[in-house]
C-alpha positions in Angstrom: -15.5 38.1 27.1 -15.0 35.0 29.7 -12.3 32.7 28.3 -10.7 29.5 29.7 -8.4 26.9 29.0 -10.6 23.8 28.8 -8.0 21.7 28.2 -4.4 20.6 27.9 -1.6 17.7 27.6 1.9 17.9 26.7 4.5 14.9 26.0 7.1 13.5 24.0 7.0 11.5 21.0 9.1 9.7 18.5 11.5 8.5 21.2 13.4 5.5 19.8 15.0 3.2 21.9 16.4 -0.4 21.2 17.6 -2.4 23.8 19.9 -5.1 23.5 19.4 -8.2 25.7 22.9 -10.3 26.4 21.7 -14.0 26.4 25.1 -16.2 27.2 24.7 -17.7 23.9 22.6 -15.1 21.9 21.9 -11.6 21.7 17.7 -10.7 21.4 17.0 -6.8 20.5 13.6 -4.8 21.5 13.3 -1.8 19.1 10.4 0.4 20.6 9.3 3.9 19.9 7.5 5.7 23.1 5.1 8.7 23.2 4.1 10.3 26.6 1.2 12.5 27.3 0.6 14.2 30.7 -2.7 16.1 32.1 -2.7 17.6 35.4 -2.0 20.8 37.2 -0.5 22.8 33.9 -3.0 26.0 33.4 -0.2 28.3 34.7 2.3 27.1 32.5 0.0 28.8 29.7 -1.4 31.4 31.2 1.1 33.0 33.5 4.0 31.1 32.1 4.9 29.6 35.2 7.3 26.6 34.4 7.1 25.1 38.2 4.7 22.0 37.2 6.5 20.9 34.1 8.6 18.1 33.9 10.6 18.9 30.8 9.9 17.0 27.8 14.0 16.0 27.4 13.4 14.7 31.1 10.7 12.3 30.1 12.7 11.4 26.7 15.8 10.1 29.0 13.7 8.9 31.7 12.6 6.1 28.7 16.3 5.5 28.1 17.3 5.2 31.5 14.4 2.7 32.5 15.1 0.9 29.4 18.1 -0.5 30.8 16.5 -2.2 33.3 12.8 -2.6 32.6 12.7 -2.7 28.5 13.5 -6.7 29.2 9.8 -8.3 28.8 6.5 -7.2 27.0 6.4 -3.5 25.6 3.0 -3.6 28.4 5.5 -4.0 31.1 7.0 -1.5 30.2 4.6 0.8 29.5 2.5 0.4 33.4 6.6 0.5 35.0 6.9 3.7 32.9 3.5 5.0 33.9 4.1 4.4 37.7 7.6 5.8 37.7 5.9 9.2 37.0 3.2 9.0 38.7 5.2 8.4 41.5 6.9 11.3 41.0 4.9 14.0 40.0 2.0 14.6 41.8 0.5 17.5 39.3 0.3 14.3 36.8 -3.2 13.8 37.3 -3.4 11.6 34.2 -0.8 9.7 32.1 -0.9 8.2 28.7 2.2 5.8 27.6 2.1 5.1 23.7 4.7 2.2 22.3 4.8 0.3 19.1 7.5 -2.1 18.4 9.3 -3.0 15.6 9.8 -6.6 14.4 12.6 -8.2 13.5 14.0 -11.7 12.7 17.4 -14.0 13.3 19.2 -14.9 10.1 19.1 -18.1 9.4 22.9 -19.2 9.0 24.7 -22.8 9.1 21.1 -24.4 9.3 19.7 -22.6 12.0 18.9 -19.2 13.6 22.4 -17.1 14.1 22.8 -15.5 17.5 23.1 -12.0 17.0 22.2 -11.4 13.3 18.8 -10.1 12.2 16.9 -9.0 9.5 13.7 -6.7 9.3 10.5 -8.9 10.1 8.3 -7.1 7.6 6.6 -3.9 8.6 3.8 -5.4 11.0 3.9 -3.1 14.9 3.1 -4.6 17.9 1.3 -1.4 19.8 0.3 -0.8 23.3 -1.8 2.0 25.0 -1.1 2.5 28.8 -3.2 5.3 30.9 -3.3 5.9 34.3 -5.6 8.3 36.1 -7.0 8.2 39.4 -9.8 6.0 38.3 -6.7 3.2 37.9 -4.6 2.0 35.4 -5.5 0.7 31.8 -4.1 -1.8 29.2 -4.7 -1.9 25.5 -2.7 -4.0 23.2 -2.4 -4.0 19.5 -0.9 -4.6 16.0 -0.8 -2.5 13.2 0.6 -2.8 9.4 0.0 -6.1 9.5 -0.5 -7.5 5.8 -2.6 -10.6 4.9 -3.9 -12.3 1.5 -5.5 -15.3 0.9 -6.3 -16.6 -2.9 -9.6 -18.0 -2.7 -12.4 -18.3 -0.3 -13.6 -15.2 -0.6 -16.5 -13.8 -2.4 -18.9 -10.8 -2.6 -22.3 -10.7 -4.0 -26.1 -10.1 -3.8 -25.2 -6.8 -2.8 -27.5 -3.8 -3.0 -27.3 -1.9 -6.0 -28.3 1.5 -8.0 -27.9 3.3 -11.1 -24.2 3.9 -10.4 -23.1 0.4 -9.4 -20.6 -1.5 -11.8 -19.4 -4.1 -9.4 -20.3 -7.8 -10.5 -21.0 -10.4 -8.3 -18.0 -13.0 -7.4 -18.1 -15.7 -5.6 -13.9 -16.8 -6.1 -11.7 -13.1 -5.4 -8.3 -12.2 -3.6 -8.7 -10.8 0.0 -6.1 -8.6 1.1 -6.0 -6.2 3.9 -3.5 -4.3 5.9 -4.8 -5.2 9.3 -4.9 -3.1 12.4 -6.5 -4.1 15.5 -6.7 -3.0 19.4 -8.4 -4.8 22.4 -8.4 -4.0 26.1 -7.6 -6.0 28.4 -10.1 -6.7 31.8 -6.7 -7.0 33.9 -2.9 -5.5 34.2 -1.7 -8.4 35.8 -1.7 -10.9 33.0 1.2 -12.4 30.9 0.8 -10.0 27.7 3.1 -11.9 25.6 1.1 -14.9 25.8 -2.4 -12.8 25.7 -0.7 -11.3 22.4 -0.3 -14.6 21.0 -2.8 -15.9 21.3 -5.2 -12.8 20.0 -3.2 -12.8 17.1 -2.9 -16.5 16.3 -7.1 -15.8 16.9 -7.4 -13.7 14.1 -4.8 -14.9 11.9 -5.9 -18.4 11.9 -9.7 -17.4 11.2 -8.9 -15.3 8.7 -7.4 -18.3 6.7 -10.0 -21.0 7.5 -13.0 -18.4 6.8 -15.4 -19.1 4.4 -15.8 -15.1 3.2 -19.0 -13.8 2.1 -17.6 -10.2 2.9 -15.0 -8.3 4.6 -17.4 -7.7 7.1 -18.5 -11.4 7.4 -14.6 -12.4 8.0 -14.1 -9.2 10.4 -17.2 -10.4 12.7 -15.8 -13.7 12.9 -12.0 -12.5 13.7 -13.1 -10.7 16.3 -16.1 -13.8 17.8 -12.6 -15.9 17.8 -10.8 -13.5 19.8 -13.1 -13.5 22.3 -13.9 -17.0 22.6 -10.2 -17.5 22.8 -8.4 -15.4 25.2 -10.7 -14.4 28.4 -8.5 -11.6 28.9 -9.8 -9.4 26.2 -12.6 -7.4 27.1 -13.3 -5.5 23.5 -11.8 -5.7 20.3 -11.7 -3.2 17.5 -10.9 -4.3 13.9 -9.9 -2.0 11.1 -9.7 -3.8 7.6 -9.1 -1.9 4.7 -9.7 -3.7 1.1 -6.6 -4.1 -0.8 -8.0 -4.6 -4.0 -7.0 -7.2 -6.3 -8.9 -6.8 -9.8 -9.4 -9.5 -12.3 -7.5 -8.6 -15.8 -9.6 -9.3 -18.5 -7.6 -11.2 -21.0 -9.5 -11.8 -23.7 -8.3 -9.0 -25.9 -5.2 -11.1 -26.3 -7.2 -14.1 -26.5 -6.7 -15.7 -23.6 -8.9 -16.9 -20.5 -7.8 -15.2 -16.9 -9.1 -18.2 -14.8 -8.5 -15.9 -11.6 -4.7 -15.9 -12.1 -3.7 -12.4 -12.9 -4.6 -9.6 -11.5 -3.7 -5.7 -10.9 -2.9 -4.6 -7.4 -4.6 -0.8 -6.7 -3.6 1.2 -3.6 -6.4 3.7 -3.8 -9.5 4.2 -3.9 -9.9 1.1 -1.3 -13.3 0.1 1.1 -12.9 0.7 4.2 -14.1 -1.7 6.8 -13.8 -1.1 10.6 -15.8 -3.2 13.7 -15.8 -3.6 17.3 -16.5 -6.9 19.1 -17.1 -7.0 23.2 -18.5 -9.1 26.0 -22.3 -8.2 26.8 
């Protein structure tokens, strides 16, 4: 029997590090976790044990802390291509790497009237994400967010759908629209100001999702993603993952009252799921 490795990657992940930037009048902090994924040169490792092409895991893990010091100072994307290169650099049997960050949000107090200098408080649970890989081919960028929650009371309705002898649903043409959004888009460049790319993408998506006139999840998901790419030339694709968060209407009338699309109950499960990708022809 002929058997061969066909495969194989080896990293580190989980590799918190928070960085603390010393303004002369205010402190900013970065909290990012890092994974790191290598491919190259690594049969032997596996099949004769030979350790000569592996740079240790704990090697990589305080390679992120070390760089931190001095490169963790702009966009997580910055970081992620200075990361990339520095092994690359440095390991020729790298043949291709994968950098992995999300970063935590978080928020300055407000104190006396306005934002304190070195006090912060958790900024919900939305992640900014980036996807870095480098191969021989060149270097990639992908940006996201992730945990992001959104809600808007009206504007929002779902009908005319198709139906069979197991469909319930009524029509509605006035419902809550919630959704934990997650979203990634490439970027056509790696030299770009990814803050400002970021801000725009998101203030894209955001800002359509609030204005839209709903017919669907879908409907508002095409859109989000049309905005995106009219907005920000940078982004080459964009991929949309929308889950419903239902919101049910309570009927009231047992109690005799009216629910005039005032109360409802919040489920976690079973929700819709709703995914789409949006790119340039």
């Amino acid at each position: 029997m002929s058997i061969k490795l066909s495969s194989t990657s080896y990293g580190k992940s989980a590799v918190r590090v928070m960085k603390v930037i010393r303004h002369d009048d205010w402190h900013e902090i970065k909290e990012v976790e890092v994974q790191t994924l290598f491919e190259g040169e690594f049969e032997e490792v596996h099949t004769k044990g030979d350790n000569t092409n592996v740079l240790p895991t704990d090697t990589q893990k305080n390679t992120v802390f070390a760089l931190a010091k001095d490169h963790l100072t702009g966009s997580i994307e910055e970081f992620g291509l200075y990361l990339a290169k520095h092994f690359a650099d440095n390991n020729p049997q790298i043949h291709k790497i994968t950098i992995e960050l999300s970063q935590k949000q978080w928020a300055a107090i407000p104190a006396n009237g306005k934002a304190h200098p070195h006090a912060y408080q958790r900024a919900g649970n939305e992640r900014w994400n980036a996807k870095i890989v480098k191969d021989a081919s060149g270097t990639t960028v992908k940006s996201g967010i992730s945990d992001l929650l959104i809600l808007k009371t009206t504007d929002s309705g779902f009908s005319n759908f198709r139906r069979d002898a197991f469909t319930t649903l009524k029509d509605t043409d006035d419902r809550v629209f919630a959704t934990s959004l997650t979203a990634w888009w490439d970027y056509n460049a790696t030299d770009i100001d990814f803050d400002a790319a970021r801000a725009k993408t998101q203030a894209a998506m955001l800002e359509t999702f609030a204005n839209h006139k709903s017919l669907s999840v879908q409907h508002t998901l095409y859109d989000m993603g049309k905005r995106v790419l009219n907005d920000v030339p940078q982004v080459q694709k964009i991929d949309l993952d929308m889950p419903n968060k239902h919101h049910l209407w309570v009927n009231l009338s047992p109690f005799g009252m009216e629910n005039q699309n005032e109360v409802f109950v919040v489920t976690d499960d079973p929700y819709g799921v709703i995914q789409g990708t949006l790119e340039r022809g």
